[in-house]
N, C-alpha and C positions, 0 to 999 in steps of 0.2 A: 171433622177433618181440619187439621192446619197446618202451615207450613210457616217457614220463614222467605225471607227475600233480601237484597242487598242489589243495591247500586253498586255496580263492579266499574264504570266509566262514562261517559254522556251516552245517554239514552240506550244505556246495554243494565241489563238485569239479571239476578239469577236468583231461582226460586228450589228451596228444599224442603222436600218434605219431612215432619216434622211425625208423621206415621209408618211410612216403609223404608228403612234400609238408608234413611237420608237420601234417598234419589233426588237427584236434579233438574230443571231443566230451566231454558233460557228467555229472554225476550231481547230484540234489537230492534228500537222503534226510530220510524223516520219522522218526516213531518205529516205526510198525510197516510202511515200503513205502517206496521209493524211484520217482523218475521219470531215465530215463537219457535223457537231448537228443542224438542225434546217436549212430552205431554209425561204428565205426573200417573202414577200406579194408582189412583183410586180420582174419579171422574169429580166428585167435588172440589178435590185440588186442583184438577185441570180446568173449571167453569172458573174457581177462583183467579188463575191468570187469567182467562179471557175478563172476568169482569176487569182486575187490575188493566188490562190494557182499554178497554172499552173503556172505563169511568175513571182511571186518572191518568194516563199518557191520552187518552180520546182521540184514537186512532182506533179503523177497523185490522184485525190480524188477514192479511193477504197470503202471507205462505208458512206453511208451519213445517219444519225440518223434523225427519227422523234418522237419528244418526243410528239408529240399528232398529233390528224389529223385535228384540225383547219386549214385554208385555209392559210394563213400567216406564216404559219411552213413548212406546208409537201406539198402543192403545186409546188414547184420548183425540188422534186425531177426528172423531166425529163431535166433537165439541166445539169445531170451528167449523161452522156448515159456511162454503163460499171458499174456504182457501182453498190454495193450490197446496198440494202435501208433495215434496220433494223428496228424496232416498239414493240410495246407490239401488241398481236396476238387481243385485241380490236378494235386498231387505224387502223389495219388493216382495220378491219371490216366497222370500222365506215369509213373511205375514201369510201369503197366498194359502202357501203346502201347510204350515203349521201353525200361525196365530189363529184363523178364521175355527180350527177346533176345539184349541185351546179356552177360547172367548165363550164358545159354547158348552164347554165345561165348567169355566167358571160363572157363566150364566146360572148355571143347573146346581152347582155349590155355592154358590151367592147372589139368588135371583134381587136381594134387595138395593146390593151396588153395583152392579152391572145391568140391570131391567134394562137400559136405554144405552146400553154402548153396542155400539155398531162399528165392524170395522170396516173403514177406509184405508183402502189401498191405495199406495203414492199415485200419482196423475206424472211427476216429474221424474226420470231417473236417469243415469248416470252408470256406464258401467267399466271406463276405465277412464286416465286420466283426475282433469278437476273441471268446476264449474265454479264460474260466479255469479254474484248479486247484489245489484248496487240498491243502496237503501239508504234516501238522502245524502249523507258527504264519506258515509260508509262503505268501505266492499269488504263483501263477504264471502269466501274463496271455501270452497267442499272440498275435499281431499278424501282418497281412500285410507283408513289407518283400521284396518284388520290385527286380530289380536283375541279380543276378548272374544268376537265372531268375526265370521269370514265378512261378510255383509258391514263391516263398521266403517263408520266416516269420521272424520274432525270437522268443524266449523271454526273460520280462522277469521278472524278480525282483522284486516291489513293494520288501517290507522292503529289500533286500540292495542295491537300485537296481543292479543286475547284469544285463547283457545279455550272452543266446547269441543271436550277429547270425547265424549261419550263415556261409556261402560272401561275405551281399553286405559283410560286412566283414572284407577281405582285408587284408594288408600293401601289396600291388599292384591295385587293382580290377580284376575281370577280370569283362568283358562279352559273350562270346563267345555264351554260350547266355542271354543277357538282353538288359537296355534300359540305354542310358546316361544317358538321361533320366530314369528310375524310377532310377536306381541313386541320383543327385544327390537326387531327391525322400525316398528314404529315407535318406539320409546327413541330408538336412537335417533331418528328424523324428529321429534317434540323438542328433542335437548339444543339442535343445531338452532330451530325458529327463532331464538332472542327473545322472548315472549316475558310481557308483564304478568299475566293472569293466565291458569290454566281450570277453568270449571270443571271438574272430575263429573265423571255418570253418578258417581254418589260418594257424596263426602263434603269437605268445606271446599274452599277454592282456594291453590296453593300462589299466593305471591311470590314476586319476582325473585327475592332475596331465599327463596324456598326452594326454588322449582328444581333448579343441578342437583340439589342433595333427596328432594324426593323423586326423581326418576333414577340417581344413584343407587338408590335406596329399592326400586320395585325390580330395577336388572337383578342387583344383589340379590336380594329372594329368589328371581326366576333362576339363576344362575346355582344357586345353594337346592333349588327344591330336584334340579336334573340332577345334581350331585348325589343327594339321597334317592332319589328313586331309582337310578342308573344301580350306586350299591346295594341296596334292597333285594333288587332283582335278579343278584346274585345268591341269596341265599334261597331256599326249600320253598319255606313261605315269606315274600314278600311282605304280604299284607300285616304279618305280624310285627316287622318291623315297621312297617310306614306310620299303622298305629300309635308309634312311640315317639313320632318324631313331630315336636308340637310347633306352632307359627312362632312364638318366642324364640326357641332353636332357630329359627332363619331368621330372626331380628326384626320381627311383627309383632306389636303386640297384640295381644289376643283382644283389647277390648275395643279396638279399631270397629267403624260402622257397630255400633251399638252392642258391643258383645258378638257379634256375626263372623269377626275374624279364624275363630277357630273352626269352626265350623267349615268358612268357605277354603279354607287351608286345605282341611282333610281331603275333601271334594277335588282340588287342584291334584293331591299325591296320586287319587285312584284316578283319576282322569290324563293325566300325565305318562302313568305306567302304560294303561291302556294305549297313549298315543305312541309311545317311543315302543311298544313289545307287543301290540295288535291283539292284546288280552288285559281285563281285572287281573289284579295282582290278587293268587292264593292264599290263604291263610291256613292254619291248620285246623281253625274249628268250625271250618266252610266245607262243606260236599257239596262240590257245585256239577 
């Protein structure tokens, strides 16, 4: 397993993996403790931040942030045995009702990298409002930004004006297990923050001279994918049209996260229909 990593600003980090999906996640180290934002989709990446923290910042990790409970974020929290794992009081929830099975499933389809992952469920949460956390000459302010899930947070750097957006700032929005309507409401609260640096749930990190034109850019899509799926759902079968209608057509390219983009496209059209018309969109070569 490997990943990459980048000094984003003093003693703020971000680490991508270099195996699933470019996932993300973060470190912010004080002088005597560090906070890590987000644990990596396979547990060697996640031990490789704790050593990075342990053996060259040389600082113990005290709290580790899950900005949602997708498995590629908050999964590796038992790789910090000692922290505090902080969340919004949903993510909680949802690890609860749904990771804890999930983990057991992939235990049993991959007993050789997951043998040793145990989930940990937050100690800290949070369920409306924000919280903060001061860490050396740092504050670090939680916020709720629902979108990609109901359950998602940003970590906001005050000094550093540095956002960890999680999952709802993707390269592609992807709305599958969220809202597209909350997604646009927290895209448009990102745009106001004046922010140098935005660490996406998976992708590179969009700089300051970037950041207007890429949330420009994921409204634009969300904006263009209601268009089509609203007309769609006008005709017989749906699904036959949605089919046709590719993430280029909304001004994505398709080879975004590793060739993934088209893929999690289609997924948003059938998951979108479903939210706006309380049913999968029909096809004609479907008897459902």
């Amino acid at each position: 397993m490997s990943m990459n990593y980048e000094r984003v600003s003093e003693n703020v980090y971000s680490f991508q993996s270099e195996t699933y999906a470019q996932v993300t996640a973060g470190v912010v180290a004080g002088p005597n403790w560090a906070v890590v934002i987000d644990t990596l989709a396979f547990p060697e990446e996640t031990i490789a931040i704790r050593d990075f923290v342990e053996q060259e910042l040389q600082v113990p990790v005290r709290y580790v942030i899950n900005t949602h409970y997708h498995a590629d974020h908050a999964w590796g929290n038992s790789y910090f045995p000692g922290a505090i794992v902080i969340s919004s009081a949903l993510c909680r929830k949802f690890l609860q009702a749904r990771g804890l099975s999930a983990l057991q499933e992939a235990k049993r389809q991959n007993p050789a990298i997951f043998r040793n992952t145990k989930m940990v469920l937050p100690h800290l949460v949070f369920d409306h409002g924000q919280i903060g956390l001061i860490i050396g000459k740092k504050s670090l302010v939680l916020m709720p930004l629902p979108g990609n899930s109901d359950d998602g947070i940003g970590v906001l750097l005050e000094e550093d004006k540095v956002l960890f957006a999680g999952d709802l700032f993707m390269p592609i929005p992807y709305i599958v297990d969220g809202n597209h309507e909350q997604m646009q409401r927290s895209l448009h609260l990102i745009a106001d923050m004046g922010l140098e640096n935005i660490i996406q749930g998976h992708g590179d990190i969009i700089l300051r001279g970037e950041i207007d034109g890429a949330v420009r850019d994921n409204l634009h899509y969300l904006g263009e994918l209601e268009k089509v799926v609203r007309k769609a759902a006008r005709r017989k079968f749906p699904l036959d049209i949605l089919e046709t209608i590719t993430v280029e057509s909304l001004g994505k390219s398709r080879v975004l996260l590793g060739g993934l983009a088209e893929s999690l496209h289609q997924r948003n059209l059938i998951a979108l229909h479903k939210s706006l018309f309380g049913e999968p969109p029909e096809g004609s070569e479907y008897d459902d």
